[in-house]
Backbone as XML, in Angstrom:
<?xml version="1.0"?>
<chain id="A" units="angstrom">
  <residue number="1" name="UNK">
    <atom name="N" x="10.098" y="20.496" z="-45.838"/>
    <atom name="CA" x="9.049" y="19.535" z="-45.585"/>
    <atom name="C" x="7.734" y="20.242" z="-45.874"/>
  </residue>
  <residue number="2" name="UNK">
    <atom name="N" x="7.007" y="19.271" z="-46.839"/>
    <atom name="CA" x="5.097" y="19.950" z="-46.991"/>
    <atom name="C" x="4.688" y="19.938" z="-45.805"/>
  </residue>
  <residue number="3" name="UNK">
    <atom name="N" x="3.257" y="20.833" z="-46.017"/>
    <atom name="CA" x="2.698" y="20.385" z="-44.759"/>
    <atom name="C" x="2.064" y="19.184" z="-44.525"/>
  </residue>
  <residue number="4" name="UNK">
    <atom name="N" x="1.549" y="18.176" z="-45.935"/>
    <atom name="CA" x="1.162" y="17.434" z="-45.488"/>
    <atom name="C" x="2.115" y="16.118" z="-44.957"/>
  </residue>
  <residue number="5" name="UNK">
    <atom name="N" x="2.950" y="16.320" z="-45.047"/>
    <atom name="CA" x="3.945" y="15.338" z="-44.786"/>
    <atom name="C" x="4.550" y="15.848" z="-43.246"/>
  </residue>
  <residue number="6" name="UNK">
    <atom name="N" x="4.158" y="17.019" z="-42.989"/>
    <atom name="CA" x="4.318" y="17.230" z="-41.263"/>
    <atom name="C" x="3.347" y="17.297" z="-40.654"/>
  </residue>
  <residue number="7" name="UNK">
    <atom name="N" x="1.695" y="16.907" z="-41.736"/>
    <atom name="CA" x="0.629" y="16.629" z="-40.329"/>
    <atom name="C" x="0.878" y="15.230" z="-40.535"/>
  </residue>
  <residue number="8" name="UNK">
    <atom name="N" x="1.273" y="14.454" z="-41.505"/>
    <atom name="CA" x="1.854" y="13.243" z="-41.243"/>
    <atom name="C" x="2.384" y="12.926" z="-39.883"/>
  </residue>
  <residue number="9" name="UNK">
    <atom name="N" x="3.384" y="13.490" z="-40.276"/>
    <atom name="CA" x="4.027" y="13.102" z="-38.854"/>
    <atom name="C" x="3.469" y="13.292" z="-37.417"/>
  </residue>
  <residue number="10" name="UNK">
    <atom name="N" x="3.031" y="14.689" z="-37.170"/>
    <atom name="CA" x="2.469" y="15.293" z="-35.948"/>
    <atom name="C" x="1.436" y="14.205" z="-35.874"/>
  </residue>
  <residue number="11" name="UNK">
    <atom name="N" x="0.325" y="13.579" z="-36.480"/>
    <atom name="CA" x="-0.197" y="13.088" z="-36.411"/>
    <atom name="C" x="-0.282" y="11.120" z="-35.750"/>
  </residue>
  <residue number="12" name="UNK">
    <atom name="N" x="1.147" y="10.865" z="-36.273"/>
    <atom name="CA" x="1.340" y="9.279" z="-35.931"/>
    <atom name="C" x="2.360" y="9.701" z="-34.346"/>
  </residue>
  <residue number="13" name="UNK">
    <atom name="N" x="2.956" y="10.797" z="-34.121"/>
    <atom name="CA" x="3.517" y="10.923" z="-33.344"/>
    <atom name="C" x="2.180" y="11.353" z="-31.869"/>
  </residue>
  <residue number="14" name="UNK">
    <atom name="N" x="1.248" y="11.915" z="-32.012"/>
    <atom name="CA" x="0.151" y="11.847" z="-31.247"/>
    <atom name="C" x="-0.759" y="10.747" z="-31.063"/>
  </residue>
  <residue number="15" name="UNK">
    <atom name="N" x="-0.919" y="9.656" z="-31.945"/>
    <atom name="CA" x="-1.285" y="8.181" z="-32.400"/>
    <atom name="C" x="-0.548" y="7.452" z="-31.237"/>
  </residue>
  <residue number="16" name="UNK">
    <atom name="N" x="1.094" y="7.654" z="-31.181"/>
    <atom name="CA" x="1.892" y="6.804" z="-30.908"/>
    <atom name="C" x="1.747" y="7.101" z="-29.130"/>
  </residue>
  <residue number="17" name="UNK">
    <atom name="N" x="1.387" y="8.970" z="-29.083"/>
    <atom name="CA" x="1.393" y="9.167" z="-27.368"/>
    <atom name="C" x="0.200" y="8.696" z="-26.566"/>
  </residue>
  <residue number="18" name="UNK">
    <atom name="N" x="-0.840" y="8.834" z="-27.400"/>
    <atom name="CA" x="-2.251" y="8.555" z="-26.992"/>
    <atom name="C" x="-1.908" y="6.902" z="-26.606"/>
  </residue>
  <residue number="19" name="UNK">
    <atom name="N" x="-1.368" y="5.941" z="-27.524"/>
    <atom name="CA" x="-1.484" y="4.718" z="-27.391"/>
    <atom name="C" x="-0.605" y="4.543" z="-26.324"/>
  </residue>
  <residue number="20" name="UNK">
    <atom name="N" x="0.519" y="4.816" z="-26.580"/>
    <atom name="CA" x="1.925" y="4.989" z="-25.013"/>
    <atom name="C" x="0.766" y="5.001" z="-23.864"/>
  </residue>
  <residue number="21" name="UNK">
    <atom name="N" x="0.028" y="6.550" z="-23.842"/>
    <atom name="CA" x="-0.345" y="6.713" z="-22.444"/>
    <atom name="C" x="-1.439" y="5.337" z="-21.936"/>
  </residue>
  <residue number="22" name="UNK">
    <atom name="N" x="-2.139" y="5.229" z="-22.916"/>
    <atom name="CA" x="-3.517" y="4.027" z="-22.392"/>
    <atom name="C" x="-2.633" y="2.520" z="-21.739"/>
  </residue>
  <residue number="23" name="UNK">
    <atom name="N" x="-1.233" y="2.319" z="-22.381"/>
    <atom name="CA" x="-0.981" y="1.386" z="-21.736"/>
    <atom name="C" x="-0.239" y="1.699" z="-20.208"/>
  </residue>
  <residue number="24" name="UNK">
    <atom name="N" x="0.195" y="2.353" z="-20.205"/>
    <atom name="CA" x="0.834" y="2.844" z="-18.595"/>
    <atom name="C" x="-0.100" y="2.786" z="-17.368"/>
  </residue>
  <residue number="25" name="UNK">
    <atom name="N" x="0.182" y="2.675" z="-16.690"/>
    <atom name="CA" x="-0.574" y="1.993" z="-15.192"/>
    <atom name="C" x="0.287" y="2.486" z="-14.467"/>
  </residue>
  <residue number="26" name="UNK">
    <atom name="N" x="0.275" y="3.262" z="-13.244"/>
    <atom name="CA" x="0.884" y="3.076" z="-12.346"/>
    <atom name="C" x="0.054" y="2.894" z="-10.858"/>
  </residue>
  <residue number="27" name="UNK">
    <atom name="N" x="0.818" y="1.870" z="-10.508"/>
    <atom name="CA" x="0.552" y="1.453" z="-9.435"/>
    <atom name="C" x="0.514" y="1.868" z="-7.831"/>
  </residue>
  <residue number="28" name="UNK">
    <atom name="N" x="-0.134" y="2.524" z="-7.240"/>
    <atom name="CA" x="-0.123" y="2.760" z="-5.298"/>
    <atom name="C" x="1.415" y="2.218" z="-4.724"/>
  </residue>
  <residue number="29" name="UNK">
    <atom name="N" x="2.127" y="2.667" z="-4.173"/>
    <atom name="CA" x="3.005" y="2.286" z="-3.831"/>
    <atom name="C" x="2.590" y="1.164" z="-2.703"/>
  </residue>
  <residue number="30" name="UNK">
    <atom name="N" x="1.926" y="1.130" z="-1.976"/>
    <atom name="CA" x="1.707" y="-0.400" z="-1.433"/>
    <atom name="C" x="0.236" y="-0.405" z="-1.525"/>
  </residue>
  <residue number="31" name="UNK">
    <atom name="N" x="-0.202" y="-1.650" z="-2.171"/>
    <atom name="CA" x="-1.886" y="-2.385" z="-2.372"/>
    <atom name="C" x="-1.280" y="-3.708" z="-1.903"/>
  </residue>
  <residue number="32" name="UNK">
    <atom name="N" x="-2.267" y="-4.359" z="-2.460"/>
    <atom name="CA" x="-2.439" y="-5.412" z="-2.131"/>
    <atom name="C" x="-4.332" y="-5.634" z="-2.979"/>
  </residue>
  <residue number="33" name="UNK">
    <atom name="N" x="-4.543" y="-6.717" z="-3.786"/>
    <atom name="CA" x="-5.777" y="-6.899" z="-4.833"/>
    <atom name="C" x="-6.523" y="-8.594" z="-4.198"/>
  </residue>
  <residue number="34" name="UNK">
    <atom name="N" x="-7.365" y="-8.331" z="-3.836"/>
    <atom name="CA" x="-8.124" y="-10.040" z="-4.309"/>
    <atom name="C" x="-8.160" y="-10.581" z="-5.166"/>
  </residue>
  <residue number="35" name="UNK">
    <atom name="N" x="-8.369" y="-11.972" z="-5.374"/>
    <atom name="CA" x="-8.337" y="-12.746" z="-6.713"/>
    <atom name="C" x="-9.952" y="-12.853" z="-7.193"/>
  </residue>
  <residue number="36" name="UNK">
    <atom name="N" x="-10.974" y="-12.201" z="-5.922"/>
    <atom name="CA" x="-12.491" y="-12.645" z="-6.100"/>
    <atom name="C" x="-12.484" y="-11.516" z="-7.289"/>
  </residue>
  <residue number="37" name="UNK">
    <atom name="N" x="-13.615" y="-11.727" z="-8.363"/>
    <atom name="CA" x="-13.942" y="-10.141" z="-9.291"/>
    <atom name="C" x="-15.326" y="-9.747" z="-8.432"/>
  </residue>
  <residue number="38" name="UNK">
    <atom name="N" x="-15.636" y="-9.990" z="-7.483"/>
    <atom name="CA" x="-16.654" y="-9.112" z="-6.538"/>
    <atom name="C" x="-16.203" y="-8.991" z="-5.460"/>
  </residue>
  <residue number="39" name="UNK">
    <atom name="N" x="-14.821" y="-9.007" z="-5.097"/>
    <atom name="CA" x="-14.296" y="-8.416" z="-3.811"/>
    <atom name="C" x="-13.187" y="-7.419" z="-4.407"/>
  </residue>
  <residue number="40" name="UNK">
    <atom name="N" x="-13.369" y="-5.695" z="-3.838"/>
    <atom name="CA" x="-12.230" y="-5.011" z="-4.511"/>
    <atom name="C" x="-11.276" y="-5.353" z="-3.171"/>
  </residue>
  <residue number="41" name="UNK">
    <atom name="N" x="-10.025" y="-5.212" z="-3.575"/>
    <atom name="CA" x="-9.058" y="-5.282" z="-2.151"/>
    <atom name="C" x="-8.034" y="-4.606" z="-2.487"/>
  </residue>
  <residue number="42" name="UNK">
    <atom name="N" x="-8.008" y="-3.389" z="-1.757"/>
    <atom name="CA" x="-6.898" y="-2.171" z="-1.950"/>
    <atom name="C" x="-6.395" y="-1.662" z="-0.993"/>
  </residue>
  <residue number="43" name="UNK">
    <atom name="N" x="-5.393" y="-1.645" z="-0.418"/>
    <atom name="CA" x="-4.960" y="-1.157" z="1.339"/>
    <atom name="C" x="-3.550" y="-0.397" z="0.871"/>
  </residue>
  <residue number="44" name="UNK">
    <atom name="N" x="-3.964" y="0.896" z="1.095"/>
    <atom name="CA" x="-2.894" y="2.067" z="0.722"/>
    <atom name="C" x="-2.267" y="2.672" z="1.877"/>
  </residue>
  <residue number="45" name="UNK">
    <atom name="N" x="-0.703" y="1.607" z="2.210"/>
    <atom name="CA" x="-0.357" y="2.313" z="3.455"/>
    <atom name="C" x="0.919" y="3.662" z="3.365"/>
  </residue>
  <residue number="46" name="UNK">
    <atom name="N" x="1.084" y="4.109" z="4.709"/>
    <atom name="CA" x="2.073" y="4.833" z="4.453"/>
    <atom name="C" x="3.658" y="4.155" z="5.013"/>
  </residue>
  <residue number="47" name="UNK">
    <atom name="N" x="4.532" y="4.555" z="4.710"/>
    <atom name="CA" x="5.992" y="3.533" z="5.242"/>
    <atom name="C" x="5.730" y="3.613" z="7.034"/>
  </residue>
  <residue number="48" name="UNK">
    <atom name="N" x="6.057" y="2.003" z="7.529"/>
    <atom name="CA" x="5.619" y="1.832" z="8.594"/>
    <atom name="C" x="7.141" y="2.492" z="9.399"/>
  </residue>
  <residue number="49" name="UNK">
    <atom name="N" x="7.005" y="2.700" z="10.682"/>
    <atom name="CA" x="7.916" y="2.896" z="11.422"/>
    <atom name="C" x="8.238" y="2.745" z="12.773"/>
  </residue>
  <residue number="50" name="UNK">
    <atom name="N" x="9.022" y="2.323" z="13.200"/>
    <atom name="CA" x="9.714" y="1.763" z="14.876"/>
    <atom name="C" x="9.465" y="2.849" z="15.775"/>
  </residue>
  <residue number="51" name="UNK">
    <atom name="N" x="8.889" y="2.722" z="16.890"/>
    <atom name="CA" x="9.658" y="3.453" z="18.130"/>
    <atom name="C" x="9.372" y="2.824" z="19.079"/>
  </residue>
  <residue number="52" name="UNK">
    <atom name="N" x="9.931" y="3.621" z="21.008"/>
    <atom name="CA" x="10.080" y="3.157" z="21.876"/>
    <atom name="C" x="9.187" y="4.332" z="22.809"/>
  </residue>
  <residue number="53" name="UNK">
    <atom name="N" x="7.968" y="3.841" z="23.502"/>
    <atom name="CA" x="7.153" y="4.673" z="24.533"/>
    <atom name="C" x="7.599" y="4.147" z="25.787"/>
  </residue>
  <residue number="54" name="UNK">
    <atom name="N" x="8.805" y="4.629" z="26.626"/>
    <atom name="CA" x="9.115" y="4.106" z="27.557"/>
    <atom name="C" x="9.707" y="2.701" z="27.718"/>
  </residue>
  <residue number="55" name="UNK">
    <atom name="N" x="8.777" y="1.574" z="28.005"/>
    <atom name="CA" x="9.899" y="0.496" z="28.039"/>
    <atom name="C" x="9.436" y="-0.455" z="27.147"/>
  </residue>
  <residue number="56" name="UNK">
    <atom name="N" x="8.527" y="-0.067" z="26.169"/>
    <atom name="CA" x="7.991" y="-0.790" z="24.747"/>
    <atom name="C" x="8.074" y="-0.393" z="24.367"/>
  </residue>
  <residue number="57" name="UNK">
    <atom name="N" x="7.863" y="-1.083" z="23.387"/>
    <atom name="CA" x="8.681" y="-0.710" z="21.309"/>
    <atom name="C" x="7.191" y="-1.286" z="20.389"/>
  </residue>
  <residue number="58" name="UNK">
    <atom name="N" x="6.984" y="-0.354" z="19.884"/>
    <atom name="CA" x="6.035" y="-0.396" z="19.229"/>
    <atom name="C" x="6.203" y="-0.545" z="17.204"/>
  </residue>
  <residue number="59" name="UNK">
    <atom name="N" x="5.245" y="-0.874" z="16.792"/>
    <atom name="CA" x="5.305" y="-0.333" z="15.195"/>
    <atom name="C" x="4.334" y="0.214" z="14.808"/>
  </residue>
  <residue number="60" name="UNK">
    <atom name="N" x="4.497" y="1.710" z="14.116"/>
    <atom name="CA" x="3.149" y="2.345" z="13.937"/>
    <atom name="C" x="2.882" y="2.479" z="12.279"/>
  </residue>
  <residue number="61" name="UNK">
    <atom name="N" x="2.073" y="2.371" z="11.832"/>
    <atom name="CA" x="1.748" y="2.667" z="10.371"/>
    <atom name="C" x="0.295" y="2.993" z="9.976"/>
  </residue>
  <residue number="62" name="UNK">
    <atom name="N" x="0.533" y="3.616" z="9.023"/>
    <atom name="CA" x="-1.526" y="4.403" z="8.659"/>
    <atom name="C" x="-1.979" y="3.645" z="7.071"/>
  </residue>
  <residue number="63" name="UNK">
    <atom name="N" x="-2.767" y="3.310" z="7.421"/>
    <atom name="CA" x="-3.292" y="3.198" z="5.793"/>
    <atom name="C" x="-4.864" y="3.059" z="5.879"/>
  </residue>
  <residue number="64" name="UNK">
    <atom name="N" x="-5.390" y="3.090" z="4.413"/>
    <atom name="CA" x="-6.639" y="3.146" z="3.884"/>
    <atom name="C" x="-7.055" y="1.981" z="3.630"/>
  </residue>
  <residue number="65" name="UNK">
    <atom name="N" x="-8.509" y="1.881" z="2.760"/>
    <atom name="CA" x="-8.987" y="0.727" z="2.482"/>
    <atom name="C" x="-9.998" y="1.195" z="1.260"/>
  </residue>
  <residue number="66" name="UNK">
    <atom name="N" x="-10.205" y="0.715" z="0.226"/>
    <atom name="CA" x="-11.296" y="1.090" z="-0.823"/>
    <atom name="C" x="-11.805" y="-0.103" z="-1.065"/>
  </residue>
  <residue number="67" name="UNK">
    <atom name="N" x="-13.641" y="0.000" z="-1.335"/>
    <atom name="CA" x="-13.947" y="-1.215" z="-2.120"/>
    <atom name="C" x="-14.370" y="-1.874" z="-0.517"/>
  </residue>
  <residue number="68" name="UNK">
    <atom name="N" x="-14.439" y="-3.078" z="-0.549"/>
    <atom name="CA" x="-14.560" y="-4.548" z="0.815"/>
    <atom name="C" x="-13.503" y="-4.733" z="1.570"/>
  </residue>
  <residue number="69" name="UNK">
    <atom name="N" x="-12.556" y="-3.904" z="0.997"/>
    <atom name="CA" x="-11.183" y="-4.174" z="1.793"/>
    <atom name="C" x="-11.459" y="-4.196" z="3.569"/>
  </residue>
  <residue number="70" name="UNK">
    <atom name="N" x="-10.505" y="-5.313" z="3.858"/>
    <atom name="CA" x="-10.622" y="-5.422" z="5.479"/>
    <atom name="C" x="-8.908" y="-5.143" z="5.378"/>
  </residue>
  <residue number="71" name="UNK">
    <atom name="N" x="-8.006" y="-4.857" z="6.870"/>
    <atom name="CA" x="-6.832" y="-4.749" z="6.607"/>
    <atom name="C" x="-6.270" y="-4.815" z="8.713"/>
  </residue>
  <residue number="72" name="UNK">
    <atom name="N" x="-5.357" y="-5.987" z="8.796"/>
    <atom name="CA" x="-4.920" y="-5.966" z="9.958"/>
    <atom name="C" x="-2.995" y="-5.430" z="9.894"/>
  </residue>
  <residue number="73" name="UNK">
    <atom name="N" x="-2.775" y="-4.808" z="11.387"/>
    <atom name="CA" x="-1.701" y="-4.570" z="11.368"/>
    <atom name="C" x="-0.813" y="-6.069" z="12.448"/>
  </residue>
  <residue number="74" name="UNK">
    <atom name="N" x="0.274" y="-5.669" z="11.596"/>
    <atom name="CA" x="1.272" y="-7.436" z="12.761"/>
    <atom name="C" x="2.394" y="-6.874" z="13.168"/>
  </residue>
  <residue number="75" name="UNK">
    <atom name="N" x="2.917" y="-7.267" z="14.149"/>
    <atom name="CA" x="4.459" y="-6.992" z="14.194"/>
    <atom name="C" x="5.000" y="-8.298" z="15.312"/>
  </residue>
  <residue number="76" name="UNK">
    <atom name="N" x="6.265" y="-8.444" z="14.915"/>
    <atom name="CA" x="6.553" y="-9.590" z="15.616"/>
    <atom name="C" x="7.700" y="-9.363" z="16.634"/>
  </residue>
  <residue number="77" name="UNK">
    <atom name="N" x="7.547" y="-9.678" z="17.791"/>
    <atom name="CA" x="8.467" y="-9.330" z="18.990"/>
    <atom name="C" x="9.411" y="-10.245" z="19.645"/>
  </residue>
  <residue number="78" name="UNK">
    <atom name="N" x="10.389" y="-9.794" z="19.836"/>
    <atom name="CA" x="11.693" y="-10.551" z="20.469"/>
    <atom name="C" x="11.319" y="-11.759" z="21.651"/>
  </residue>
  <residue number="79" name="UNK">
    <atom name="N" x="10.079" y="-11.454" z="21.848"/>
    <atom name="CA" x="10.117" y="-12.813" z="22.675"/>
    <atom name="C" x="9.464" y="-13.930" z="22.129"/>
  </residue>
  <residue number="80" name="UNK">
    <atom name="N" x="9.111" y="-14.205" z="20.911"/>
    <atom name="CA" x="8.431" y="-15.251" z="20.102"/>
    <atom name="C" x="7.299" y="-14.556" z="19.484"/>
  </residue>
  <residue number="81" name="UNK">
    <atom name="N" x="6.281" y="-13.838" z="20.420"/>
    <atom name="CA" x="5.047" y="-13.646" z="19.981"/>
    <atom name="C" x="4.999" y="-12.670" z="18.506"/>
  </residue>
  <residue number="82" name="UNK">
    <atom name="N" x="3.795" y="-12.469" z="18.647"/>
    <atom name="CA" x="3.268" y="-11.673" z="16.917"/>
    <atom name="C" x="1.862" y="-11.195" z="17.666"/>
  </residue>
  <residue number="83" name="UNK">
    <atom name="N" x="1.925" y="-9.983" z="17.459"/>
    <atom name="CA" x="0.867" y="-9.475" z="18.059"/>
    <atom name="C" x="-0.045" y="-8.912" z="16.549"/>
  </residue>
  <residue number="84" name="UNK">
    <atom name="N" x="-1.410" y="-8.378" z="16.552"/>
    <atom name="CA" x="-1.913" y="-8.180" z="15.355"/>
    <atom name="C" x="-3.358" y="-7.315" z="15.885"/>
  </residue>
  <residue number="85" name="UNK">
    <atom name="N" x="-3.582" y="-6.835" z="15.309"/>
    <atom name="CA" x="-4.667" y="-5.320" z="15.505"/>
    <atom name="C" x="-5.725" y="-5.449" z="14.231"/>
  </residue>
  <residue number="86" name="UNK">
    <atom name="N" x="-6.828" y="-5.447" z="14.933"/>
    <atom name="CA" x="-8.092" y="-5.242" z="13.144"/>
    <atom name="C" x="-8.895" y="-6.267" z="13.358"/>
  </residue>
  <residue number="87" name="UNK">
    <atom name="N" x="-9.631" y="-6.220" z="12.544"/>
    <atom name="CA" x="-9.556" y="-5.885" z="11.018"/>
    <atom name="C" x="-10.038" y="-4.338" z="10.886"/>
  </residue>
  <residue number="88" name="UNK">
    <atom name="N" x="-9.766" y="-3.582" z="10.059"/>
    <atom name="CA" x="-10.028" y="-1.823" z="9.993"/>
    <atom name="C" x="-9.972" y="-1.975" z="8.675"/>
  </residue>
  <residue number="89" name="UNK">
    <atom name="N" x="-11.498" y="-1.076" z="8.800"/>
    <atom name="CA" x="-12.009" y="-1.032" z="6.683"/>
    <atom name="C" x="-11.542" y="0.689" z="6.604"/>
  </residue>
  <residue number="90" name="UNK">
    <atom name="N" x="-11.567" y="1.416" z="7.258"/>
    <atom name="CA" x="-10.912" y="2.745" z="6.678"/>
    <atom name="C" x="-9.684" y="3.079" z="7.385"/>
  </residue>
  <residue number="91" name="UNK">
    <atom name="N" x="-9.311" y="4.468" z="6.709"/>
    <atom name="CA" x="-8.195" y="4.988" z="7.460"/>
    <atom name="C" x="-7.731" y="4.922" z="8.845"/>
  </residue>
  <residue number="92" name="UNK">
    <atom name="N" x="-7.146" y="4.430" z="9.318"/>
    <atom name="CA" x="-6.560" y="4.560" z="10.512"/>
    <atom name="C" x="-4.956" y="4.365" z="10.776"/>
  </residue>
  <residue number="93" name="UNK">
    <atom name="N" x="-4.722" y="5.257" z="12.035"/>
    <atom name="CA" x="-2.886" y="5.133" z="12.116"/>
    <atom name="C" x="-3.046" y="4.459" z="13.410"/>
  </residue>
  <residue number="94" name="UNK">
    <atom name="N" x="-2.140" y="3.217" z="13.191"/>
    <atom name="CA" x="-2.168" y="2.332" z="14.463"/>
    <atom name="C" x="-0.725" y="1.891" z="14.505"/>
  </residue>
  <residue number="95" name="UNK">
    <atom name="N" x="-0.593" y="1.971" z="16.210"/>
    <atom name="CA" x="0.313" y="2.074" z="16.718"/>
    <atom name="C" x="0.223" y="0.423" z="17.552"/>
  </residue>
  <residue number="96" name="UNK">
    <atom name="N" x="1.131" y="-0.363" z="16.995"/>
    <atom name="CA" x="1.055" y="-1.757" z="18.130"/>
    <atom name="C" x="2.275" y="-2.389" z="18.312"/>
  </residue>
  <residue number="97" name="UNK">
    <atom name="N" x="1.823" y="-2.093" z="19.923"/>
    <atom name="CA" x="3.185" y="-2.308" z="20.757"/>
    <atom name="C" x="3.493" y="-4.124" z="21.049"/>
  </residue>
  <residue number="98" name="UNK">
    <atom name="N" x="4.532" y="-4.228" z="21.581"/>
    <atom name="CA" x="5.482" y="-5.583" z="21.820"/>
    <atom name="C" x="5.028" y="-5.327" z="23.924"/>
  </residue>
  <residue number="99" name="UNK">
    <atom name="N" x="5.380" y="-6.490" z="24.451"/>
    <atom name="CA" x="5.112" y="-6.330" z="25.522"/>
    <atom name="C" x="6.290" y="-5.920" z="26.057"/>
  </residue>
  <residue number="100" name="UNK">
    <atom name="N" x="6.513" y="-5.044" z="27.302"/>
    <atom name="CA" x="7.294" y="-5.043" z="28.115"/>
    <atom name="C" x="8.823" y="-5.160" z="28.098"/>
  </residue>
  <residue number="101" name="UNK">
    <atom name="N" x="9.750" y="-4.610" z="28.194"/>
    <atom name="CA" x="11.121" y="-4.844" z="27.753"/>
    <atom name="C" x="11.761" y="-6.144" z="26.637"/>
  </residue>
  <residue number="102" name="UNK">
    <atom name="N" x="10.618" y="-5.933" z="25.460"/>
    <atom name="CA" x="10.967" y="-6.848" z="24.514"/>
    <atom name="C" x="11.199" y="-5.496" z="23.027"/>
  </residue>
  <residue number="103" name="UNK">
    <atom name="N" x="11.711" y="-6.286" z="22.143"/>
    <atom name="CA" x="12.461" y="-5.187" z="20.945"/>
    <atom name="C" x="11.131" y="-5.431" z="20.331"/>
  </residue>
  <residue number="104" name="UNK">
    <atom name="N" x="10.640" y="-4.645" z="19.230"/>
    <atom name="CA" x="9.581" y="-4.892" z="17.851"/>
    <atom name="C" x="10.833" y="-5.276" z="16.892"/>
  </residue>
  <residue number="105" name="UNK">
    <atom name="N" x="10.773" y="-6.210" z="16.203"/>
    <atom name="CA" x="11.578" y="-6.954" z="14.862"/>
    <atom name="C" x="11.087" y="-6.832" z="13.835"/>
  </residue>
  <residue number="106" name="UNK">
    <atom name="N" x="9.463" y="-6.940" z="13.502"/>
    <atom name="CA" x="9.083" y="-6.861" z="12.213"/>
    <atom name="C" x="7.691" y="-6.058" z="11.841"/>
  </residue>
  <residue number="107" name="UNK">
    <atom name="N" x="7.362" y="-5.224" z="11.664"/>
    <atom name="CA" x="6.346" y="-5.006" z="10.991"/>
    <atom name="C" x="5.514" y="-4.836" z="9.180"/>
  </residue>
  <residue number="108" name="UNK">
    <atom name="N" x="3.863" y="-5.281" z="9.787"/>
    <atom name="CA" x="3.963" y="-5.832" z="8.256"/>
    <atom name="C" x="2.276" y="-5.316" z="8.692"/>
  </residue>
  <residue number="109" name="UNK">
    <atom name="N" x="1.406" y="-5.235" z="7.305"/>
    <atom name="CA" x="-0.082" y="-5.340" z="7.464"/>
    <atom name="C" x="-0.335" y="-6.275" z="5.863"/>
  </residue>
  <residue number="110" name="UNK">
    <atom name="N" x="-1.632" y="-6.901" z="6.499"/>
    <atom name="CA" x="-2.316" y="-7.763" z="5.729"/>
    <atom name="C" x="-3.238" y="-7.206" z="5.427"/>
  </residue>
  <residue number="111" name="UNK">
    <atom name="N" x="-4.169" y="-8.190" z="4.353"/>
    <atom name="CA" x="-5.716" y="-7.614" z="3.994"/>
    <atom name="C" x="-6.256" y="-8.593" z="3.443"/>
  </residue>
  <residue number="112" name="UNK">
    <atom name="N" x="-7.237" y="-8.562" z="3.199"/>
    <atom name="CA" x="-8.586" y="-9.662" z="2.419"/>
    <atom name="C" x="-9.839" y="-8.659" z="1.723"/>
  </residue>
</chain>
């Protein structure tokens, strides 16, 4: 092979990575975006998780906020209710409990 026929190549093959890379995106493992284009909305949490402080059961999870982001935490408890914490524009790890000898079933956080 000439050389010019291997800066050929080297050349469309760096063409082809440059273009590869500009389209790739990867995404925060959990966001969440507004539909406004003057509201940013980004809430970067970490995996939420269960426990029990004595005779409540709580769900605790941490996350961020960039941009206008507002962001509440929910969890929903064995006796009907849904309890909910916030709104929190930065980092915080929040812990929210179920009342009184009831289980935590679901936790989840929102944002706007």
């Amino acid at each position: 092979m000439n050389s010019r026929t291997r800066n050929r190549i080297v050349g469309t093959l760096l063409t082809a990575a440059a273009a590869s890379a500009s389209l790739t995106v990867a995404a925060p493992a959990a966001q969440a975006r507004s539909t406004s284009p003057s509201a940013v909305l980004i809430v970067n949490c970490s995996t939420g998780t269960f426990g029990s402080d004595g005779n409540q059961q709580y769900f605790n999870i941490a996350c961020s906020a960039t941009g206008t982001s507002s962001w509440w935490v929910n969890v929903s408890c064995s006796d009907g209710t849904t309890r909910s914490a916030g709104p929190y524009t930065t980092f915080r790890n929040v812990r929210l409990y179920c009342p009184p000898n009831t289980a935590a079933l679901r936790g989840w956080v929102t944002g706007s």
